[in-house]
CHARMM-style PDB file with segment names, atoms N, HN, CA, C and O in Angstrom:
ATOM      1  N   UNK     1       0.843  -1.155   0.000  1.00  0.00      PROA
ATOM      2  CA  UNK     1       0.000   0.000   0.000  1.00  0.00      PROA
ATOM      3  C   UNK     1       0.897   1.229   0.000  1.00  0.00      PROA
ATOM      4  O   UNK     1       1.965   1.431   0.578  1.00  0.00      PROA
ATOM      5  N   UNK     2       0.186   1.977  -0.789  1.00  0.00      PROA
ATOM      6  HN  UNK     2      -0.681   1.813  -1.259  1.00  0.00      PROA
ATOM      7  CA  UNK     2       1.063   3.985  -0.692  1.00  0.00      PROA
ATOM      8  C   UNK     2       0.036   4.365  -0.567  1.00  0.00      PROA
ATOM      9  O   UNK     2      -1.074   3.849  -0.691  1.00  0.00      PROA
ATOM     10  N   UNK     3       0.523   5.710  -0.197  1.00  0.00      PROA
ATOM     11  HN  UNK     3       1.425   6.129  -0.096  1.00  0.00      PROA
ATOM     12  CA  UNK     3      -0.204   6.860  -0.038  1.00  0.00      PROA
ATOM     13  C   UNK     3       0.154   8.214  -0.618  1.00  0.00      PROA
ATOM     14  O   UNK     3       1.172   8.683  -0.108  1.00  0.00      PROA
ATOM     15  N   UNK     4      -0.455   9.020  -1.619  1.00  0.00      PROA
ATOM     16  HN  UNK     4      -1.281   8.639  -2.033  1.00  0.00      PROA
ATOM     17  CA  UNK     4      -0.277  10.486  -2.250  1.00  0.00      PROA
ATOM     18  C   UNK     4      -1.796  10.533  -2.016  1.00  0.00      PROA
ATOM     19  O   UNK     4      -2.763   9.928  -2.479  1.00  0.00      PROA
ATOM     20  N   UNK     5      -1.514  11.955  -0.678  1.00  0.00      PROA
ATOM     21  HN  UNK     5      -0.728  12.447  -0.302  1.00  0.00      PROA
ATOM     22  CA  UNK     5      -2.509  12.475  -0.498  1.00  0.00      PROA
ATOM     23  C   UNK     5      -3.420  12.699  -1.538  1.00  0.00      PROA
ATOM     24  O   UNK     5      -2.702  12.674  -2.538  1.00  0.00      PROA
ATOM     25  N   UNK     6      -5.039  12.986  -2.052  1.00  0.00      PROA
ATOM     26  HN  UNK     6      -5.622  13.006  -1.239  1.00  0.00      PROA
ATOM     27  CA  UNK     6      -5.280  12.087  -1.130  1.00  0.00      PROA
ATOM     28  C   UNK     6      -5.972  10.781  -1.506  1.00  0.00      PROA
ATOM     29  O   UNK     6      -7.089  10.363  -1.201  1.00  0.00      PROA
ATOM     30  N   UNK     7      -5.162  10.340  -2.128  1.00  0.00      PROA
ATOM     31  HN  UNK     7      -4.255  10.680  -2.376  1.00  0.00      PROA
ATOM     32  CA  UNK     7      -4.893   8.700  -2.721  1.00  0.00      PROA
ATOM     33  C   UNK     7      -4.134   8.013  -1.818  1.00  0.00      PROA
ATOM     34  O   UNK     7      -3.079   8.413  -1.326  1.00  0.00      PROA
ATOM     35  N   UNK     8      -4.864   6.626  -1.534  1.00  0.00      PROA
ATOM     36  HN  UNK     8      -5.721   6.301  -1.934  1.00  0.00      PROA
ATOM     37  CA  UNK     8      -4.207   5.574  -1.019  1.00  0.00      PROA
ATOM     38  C   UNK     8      -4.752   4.397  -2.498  1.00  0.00      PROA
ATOM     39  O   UNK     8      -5.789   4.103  -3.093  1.00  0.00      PROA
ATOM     40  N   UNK     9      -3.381   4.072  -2.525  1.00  0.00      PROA
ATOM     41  HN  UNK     9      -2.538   4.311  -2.042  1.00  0.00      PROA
ATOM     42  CA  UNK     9      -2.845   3.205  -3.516  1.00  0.00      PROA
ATOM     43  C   UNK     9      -2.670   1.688  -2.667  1.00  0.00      PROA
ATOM     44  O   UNK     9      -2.023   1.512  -1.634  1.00  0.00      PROA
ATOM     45  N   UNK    10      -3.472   0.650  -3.458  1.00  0.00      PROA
ATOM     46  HN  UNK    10      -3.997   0.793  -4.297  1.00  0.00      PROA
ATOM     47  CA  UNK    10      -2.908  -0.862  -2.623  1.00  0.00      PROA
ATOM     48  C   UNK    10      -2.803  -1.913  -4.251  1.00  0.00      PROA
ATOM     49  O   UNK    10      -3.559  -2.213  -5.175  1.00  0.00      PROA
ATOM     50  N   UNK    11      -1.811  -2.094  -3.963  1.00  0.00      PROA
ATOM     51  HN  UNK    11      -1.198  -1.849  -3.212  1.00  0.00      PROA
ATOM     52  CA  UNK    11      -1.324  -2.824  -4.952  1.00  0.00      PROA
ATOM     53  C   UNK    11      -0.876  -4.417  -4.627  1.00  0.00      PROA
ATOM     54  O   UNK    11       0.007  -5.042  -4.040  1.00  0.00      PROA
ATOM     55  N   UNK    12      -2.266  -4.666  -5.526  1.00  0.00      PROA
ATOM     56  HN  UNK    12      -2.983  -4.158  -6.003  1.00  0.00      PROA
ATOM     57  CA  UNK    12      -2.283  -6.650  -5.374  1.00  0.00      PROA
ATOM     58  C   UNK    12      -1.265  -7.317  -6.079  1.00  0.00      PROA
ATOM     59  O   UNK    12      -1.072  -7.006  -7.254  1.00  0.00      PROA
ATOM     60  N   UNK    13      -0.653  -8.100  -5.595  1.00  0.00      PROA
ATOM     61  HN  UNK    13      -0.810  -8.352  -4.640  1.00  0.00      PROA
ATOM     62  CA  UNK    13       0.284  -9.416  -6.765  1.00  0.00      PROA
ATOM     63  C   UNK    13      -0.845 -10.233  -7.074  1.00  0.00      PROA
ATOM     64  O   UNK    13      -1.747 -10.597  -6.320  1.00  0.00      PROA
ATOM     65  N   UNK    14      -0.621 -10.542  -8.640  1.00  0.00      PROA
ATOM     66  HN  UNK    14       0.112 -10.246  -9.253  1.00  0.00      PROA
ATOM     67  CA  UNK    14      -1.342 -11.630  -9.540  1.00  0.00      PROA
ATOM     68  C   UNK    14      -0.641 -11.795  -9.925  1.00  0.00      PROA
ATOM     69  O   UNK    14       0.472 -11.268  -9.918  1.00  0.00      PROA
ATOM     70  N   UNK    15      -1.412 -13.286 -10.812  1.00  0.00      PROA
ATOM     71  HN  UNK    15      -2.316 -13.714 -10.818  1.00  0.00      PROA
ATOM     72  CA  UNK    15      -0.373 -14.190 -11.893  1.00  0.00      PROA
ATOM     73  C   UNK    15      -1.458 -13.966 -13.298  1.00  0.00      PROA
ATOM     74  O   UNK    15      -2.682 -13.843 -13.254  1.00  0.00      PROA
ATOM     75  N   UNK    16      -0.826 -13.963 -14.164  1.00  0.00      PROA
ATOM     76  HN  UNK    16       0.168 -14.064 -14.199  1.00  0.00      PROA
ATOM     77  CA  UNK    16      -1.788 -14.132 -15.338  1.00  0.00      PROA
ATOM     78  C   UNK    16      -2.268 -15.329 -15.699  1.00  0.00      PROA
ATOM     79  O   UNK    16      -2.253 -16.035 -14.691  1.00  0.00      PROA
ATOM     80  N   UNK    17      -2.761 -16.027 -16.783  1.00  0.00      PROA
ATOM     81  HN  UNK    17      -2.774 -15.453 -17.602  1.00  0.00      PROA
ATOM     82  CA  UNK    17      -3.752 -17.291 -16.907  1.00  0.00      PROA
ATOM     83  C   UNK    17      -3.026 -18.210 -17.404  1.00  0.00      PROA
ATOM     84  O   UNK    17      -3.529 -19.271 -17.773  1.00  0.00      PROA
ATOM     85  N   UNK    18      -1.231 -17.864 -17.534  1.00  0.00      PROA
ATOM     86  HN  UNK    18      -0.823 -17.002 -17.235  1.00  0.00      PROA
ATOM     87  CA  UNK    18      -0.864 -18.909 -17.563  1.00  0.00      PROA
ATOM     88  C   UNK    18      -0.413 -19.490 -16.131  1.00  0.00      PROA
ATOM     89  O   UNK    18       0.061 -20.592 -15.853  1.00  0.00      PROA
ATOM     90  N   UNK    19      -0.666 -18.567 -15.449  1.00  0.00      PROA
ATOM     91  HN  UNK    19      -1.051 -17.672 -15.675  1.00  0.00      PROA
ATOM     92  CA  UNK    19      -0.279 -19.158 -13.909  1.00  0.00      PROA
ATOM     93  C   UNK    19       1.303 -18.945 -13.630  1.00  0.00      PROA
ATOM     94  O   UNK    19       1.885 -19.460 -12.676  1.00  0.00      PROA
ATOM     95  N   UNK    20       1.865 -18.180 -14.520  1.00  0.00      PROA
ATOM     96  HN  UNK    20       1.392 -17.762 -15.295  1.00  0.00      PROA
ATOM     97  CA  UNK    20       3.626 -18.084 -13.999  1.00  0.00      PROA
ATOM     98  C   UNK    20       3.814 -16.500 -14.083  1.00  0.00      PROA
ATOM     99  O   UNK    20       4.620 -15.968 -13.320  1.00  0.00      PROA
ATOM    100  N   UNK    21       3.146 -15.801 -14.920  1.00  0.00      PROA
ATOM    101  HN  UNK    21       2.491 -16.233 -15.540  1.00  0.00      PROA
ATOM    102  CA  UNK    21       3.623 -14.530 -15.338  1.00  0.00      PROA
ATOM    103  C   UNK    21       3.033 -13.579 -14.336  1.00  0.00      PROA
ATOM    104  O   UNK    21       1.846 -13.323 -14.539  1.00  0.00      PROA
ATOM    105  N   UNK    22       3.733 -12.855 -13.048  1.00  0.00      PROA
ATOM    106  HN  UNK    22       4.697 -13.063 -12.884  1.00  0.00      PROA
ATOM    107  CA  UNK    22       3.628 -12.070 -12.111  1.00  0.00      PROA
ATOM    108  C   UNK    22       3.414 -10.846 -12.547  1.00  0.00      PROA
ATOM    109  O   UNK    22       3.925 -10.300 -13.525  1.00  0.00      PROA
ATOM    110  N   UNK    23       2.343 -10.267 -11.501  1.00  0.00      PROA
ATOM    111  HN  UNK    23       1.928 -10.711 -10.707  1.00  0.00      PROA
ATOM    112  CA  UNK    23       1.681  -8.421 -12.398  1.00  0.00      PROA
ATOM    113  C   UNK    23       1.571  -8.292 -11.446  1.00  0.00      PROA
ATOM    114  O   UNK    23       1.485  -9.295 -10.737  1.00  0.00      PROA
ATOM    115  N   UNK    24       1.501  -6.831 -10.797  1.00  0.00      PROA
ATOM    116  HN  UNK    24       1.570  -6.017 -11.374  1.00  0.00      PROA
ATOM    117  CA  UNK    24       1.016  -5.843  -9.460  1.00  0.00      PROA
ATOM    118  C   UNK    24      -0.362  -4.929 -10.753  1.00  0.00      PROA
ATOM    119  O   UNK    24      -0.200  -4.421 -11.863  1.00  0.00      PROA
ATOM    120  N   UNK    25      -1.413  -5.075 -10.012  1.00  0.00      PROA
ATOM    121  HN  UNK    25      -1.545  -5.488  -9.111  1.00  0.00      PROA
ATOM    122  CA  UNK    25      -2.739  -4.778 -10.449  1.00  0.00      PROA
ATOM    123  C   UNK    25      -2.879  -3.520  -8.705  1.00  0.00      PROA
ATOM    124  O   UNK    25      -2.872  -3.625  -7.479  1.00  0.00      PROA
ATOM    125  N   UNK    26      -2.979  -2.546  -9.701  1.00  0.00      PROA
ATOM    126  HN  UNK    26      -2.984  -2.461 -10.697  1.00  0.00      PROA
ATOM    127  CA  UNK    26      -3.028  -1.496  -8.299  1.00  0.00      PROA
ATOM    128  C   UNK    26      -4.452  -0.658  -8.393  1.00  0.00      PROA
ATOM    129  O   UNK    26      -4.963  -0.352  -9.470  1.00  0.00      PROA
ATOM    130  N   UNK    27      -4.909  -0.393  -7.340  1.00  0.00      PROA
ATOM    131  HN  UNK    27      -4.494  -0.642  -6.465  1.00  0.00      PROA
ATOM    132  CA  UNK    27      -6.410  -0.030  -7.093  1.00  0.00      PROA
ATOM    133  C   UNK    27      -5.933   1.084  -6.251  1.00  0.00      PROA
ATOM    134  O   UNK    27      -4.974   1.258  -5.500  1.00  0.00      PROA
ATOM    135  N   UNK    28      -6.948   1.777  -6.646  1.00  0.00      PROA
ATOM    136  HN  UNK    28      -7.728   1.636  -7.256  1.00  0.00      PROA
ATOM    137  CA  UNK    28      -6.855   3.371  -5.909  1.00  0.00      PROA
ATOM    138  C   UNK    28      -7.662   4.033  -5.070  1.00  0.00      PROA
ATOM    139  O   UNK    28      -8.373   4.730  -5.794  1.00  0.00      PROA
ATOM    140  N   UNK    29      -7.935   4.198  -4.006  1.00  0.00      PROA
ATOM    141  HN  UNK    29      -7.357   3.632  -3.418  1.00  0.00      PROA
ATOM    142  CA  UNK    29      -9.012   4.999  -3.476  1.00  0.00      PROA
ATOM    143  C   UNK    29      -8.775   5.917  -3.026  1.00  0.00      PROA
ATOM    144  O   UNK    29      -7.924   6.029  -2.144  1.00  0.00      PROA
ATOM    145  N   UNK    30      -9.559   7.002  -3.565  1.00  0.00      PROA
ATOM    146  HN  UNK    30     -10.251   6.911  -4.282  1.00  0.00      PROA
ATOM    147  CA  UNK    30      -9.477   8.829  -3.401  1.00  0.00      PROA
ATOM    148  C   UNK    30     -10.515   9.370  -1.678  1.00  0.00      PROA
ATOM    149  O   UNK    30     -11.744   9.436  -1.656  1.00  0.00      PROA
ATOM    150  N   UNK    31      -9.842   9.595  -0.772  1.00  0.00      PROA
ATOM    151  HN  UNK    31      -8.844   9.542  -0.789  1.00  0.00      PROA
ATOM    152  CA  UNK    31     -10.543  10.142   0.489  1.00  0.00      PROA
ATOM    153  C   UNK    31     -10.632  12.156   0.322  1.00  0.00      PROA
ATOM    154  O   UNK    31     -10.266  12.716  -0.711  1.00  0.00      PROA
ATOM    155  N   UNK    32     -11.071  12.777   1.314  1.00  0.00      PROA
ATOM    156  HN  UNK    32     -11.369  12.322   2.153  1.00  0.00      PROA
ATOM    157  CA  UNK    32     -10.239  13.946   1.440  1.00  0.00      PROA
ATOM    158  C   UNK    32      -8.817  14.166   1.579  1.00  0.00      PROA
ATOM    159  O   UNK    32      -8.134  14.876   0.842  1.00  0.00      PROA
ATOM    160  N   UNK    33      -8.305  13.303   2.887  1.00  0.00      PROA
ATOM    161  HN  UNK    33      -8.861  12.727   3.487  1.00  0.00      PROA
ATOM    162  CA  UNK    33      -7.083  13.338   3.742  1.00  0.00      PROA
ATOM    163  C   UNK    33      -7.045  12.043   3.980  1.00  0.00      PROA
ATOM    164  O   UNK    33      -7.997  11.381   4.394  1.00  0.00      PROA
ATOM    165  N   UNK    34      -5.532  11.480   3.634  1.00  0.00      PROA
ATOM    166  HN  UNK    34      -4.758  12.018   3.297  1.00  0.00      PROA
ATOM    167  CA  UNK    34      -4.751  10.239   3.711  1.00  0.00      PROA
ATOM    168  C   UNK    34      -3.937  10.418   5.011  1.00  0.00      PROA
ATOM    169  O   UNK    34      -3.657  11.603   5.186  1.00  0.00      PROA
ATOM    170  N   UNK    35      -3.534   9.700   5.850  1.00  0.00      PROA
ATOM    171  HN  UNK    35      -3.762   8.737   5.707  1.00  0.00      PROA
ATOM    172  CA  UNK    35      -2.090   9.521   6.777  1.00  0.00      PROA
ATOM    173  C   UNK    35      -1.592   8.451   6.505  1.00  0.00      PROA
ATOM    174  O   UNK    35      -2.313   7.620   5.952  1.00  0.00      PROA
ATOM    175  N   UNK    36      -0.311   8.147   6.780  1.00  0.00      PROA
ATOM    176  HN  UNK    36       0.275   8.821   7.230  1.00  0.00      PROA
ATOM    177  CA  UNK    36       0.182   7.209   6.626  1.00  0.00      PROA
ATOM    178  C   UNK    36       0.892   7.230   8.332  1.00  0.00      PROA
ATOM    179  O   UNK    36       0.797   8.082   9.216  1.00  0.00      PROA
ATOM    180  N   UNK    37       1.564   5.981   8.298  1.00  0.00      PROA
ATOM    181  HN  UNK    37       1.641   5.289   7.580  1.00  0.00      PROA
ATOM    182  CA  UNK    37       1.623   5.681  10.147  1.00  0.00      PROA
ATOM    183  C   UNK    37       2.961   6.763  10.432  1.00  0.00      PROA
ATOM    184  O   UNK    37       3.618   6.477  11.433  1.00  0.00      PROA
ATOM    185  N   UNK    38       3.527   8.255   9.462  1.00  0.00      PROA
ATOM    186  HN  UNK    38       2.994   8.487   8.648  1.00  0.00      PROA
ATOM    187  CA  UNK    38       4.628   8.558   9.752  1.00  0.00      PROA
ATOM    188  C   UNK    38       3.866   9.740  10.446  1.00  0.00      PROA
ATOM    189  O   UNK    38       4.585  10.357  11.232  1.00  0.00      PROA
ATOM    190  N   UNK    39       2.326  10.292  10.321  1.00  0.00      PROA
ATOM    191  HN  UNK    39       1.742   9.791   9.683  1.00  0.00      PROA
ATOM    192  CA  UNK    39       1.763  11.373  10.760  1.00  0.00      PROA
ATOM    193  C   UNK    39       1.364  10.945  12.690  1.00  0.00      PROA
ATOM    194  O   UNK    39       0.973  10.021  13.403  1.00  0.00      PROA
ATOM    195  N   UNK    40       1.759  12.205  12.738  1.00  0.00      PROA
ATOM    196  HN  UNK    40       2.077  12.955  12.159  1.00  0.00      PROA
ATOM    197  CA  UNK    40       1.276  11.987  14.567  1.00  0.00      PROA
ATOM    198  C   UNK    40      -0.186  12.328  14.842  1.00  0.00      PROA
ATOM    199  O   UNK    40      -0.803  12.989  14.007  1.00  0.00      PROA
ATOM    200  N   UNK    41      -0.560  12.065  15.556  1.00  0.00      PROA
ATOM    201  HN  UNK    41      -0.058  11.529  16.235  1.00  0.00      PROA
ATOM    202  CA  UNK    41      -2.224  12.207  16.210  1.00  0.00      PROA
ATOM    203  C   UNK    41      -3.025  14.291  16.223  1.00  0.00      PROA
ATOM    204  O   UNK    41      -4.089  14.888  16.063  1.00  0.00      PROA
ATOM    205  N   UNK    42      -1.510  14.563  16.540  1.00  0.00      PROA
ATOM    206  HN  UNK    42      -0.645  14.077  16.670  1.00  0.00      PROA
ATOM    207  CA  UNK    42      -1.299  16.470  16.779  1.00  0.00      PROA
ATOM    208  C   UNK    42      -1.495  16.508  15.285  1.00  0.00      PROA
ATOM    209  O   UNK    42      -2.572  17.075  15.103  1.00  0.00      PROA
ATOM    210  N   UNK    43      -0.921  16.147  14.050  1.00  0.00      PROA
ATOM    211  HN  UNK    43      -0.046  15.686  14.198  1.00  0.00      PROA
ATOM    212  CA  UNK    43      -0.934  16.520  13.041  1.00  0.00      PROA
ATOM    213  C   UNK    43      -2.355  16.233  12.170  1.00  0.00      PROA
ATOM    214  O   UNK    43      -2.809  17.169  11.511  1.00  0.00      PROA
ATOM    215  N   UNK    44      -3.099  14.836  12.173  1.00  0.00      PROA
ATOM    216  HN  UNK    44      -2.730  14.076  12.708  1.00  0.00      PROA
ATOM    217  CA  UNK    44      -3.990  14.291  11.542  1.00  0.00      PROA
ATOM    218  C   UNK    44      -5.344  15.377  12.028  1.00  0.00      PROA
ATOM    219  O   UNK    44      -6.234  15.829  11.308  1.00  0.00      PROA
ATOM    220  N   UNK    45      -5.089  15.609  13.670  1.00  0.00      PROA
ATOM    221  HN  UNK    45      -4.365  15.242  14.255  1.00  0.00      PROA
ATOM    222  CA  UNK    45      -6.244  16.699  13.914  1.00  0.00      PROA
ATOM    223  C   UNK    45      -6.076  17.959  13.344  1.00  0.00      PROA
ATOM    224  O   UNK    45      -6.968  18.360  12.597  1.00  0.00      PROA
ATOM    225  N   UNK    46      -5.270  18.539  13.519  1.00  0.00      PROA
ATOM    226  HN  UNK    46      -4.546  18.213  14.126  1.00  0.00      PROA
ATOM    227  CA  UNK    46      -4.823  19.727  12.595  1.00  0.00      PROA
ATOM    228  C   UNK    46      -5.327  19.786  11.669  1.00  0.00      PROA
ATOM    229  O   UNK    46      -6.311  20.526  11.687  1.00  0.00      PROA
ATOM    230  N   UNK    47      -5.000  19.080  10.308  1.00  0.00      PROA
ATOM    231  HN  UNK    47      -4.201  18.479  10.293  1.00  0.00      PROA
ATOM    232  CA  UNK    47      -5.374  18.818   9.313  1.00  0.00      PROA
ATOM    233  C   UNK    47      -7.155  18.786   8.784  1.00  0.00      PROA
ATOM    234  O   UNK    47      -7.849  19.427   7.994  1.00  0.00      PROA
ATOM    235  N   UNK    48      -7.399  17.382   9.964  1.00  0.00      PROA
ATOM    236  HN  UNK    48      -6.835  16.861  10.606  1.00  0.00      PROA
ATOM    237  CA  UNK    48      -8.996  17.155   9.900  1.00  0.00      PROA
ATOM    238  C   UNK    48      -9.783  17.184  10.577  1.00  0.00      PROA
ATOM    239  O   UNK    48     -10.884  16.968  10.071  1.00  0.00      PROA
ATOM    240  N   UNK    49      -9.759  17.388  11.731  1.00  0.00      PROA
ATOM    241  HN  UNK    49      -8.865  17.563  12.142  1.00  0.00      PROA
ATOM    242  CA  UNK    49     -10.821  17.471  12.851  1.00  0.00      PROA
ATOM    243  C   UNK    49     -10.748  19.009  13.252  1.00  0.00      PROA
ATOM    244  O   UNK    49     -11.862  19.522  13.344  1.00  0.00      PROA
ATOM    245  N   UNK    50      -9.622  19.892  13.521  1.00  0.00      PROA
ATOM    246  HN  UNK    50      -8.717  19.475  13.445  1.00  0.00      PROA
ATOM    247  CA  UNK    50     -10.391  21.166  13.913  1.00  0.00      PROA
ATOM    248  C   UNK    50     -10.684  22.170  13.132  1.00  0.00      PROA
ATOM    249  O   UNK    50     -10.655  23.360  13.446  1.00  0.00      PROA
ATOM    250  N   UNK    51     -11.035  21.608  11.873  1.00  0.00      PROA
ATOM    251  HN  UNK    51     -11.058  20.642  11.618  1.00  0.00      PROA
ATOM    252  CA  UNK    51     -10.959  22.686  10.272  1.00  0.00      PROA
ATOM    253  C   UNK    51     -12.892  22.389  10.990  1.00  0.00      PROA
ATOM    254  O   UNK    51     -13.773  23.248  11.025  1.00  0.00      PROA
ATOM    255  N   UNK    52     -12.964  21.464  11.284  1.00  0.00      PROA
ATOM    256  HN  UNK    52     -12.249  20.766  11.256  1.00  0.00      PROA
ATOM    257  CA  UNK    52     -14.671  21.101  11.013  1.00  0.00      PROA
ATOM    258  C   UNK    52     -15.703  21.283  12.589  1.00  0.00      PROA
ATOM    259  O   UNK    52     -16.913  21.146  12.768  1.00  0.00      PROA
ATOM    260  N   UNK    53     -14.603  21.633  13.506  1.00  0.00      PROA
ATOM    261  HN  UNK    53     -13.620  21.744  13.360  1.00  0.00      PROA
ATOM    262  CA  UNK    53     -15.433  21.519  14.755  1.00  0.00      PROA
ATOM    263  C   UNK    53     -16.672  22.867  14.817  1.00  0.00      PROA
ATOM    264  O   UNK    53     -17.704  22.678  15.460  1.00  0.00      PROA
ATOM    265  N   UNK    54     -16.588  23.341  14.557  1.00  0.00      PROA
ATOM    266  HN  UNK    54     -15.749  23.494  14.035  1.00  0.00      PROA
ATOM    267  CA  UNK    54     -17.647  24.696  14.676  1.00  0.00      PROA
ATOM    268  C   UNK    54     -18.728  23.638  13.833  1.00  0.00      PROA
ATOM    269  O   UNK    54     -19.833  23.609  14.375  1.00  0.00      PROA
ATOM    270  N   UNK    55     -18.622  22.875  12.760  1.00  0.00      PROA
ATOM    271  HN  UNK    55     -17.725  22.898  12.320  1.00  0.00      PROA
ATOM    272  CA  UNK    55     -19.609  22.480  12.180  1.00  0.00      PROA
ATOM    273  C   UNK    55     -20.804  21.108  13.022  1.00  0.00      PROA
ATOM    274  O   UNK    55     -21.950  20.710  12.816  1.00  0.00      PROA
ATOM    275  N   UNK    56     -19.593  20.761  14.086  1.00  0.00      PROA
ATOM    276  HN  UNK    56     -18.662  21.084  14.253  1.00  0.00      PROA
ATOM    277  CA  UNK    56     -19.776  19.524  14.882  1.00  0.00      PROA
ATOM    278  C   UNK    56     -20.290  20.077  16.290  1.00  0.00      PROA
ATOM    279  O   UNK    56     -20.717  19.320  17.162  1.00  0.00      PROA
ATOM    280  N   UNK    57     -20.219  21.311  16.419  1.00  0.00      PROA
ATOM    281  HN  UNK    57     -19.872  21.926  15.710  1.00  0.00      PROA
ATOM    282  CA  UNK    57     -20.860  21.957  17.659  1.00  0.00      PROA
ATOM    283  C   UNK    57     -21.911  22.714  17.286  1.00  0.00      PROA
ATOM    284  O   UNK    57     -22.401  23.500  18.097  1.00  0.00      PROA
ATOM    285  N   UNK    58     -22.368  22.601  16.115  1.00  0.00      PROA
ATOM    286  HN  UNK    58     -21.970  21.963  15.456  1.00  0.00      PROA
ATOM    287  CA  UNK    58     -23.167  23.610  15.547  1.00  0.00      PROA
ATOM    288  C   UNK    58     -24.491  22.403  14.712  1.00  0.00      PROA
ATOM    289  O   UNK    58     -25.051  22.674  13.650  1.00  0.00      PROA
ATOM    290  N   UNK    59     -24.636  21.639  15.195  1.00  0.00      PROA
ATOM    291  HN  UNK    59     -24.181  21.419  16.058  1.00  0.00      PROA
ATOM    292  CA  UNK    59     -25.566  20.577  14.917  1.00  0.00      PROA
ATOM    293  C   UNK    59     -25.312  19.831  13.441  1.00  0.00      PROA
ATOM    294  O   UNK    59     -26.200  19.126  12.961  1.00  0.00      PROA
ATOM    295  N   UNK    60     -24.262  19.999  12.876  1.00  0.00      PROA
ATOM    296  HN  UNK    60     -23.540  20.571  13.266  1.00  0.00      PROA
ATOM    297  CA  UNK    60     -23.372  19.719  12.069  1.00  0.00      PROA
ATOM    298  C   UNK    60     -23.668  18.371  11.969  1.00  0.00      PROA
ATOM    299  O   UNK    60     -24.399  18.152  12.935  1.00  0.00      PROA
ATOM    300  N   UNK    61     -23.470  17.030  11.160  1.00  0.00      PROA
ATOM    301  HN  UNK    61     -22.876  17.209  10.376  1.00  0.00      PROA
ATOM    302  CA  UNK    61     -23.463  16.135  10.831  1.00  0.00      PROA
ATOM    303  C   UNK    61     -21.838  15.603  10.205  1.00  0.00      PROA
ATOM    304  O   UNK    61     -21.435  16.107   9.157  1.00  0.00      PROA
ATOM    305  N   UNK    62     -21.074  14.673  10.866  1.00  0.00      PROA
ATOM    306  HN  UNK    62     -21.401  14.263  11.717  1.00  0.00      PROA
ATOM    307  CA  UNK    62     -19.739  14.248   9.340  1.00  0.00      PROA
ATOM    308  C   UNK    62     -19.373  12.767  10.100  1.00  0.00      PROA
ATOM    309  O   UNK    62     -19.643  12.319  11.214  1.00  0.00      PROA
ATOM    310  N   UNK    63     -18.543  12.182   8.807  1.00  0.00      PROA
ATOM    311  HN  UNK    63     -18.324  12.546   7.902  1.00  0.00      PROA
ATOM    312  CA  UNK    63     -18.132  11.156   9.270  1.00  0.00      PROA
ATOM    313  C   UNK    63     -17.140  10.898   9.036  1.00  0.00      PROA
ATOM    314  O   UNK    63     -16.810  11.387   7.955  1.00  0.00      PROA
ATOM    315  N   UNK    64     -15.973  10.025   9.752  1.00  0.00      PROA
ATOM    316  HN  UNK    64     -16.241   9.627  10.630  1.00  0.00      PROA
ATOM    317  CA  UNK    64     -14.839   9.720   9.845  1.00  0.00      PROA
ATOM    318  C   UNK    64     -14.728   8.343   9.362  1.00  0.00      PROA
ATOM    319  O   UNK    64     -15.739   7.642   9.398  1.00  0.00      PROA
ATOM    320  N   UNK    65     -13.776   7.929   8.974  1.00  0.00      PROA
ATOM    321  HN  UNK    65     -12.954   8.498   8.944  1.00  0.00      PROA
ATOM    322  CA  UNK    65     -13.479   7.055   8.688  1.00  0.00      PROA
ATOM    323  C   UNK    65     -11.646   6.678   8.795  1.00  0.00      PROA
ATOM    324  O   UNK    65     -10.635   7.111   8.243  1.00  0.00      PROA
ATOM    325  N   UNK    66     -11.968   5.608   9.860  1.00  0.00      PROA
ATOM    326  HN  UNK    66     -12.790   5.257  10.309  1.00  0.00      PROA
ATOM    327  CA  UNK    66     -10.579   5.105  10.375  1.00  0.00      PROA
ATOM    328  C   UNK    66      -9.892   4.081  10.606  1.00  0.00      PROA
ATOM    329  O   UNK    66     -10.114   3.327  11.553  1.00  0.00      PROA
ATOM    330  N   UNK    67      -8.774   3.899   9.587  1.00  0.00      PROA
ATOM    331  HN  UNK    67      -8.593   4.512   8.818  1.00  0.00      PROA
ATOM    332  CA  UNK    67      -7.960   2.114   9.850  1.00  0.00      PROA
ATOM    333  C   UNK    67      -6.713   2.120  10.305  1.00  0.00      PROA
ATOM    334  O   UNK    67      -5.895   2.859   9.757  1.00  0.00      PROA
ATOM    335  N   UNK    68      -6.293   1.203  11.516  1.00  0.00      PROA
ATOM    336  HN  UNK    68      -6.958   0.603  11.961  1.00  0.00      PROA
ATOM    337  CA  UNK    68      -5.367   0.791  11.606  1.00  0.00      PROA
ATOM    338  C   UNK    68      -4.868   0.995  12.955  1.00  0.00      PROA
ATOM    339  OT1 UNK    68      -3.758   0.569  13.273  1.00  0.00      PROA
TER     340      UNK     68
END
């Protein structure tokens, strides 16, 4: 897996149909904001949680989404 903000890239190993010939088949998924495990907890909020808090105290609706 990579990450370019704000693309996270995961790239599968396959074989083709003869069963010997090795390929990386890479899939992409586009978020707002990517981290990767080099960002600290101080930084990821920075970034995404206090751009939006007035919206989250303000009867605001959002959702997060978080792995790892």
């Amino acid at each position: 897996m990579s990450f370019s903000n704000p693309l996270v890239i995961v790239h599968e190993n396959k074989f083709k149909v003869d069963g010997i010939t090795k390929f990386i088949e890479n899939q992409e998924f586009e978020f707002d904001n990517t981290f990767s495990e080099n960002e600290t907890n101080e930084e990821l909020y920075d970034c995404s949680i206090k751009p939006i808090l007035d919206l989250v105290f303000n009867t605001g609706t959002i959702t997060i989404f978080a792995y790892g």
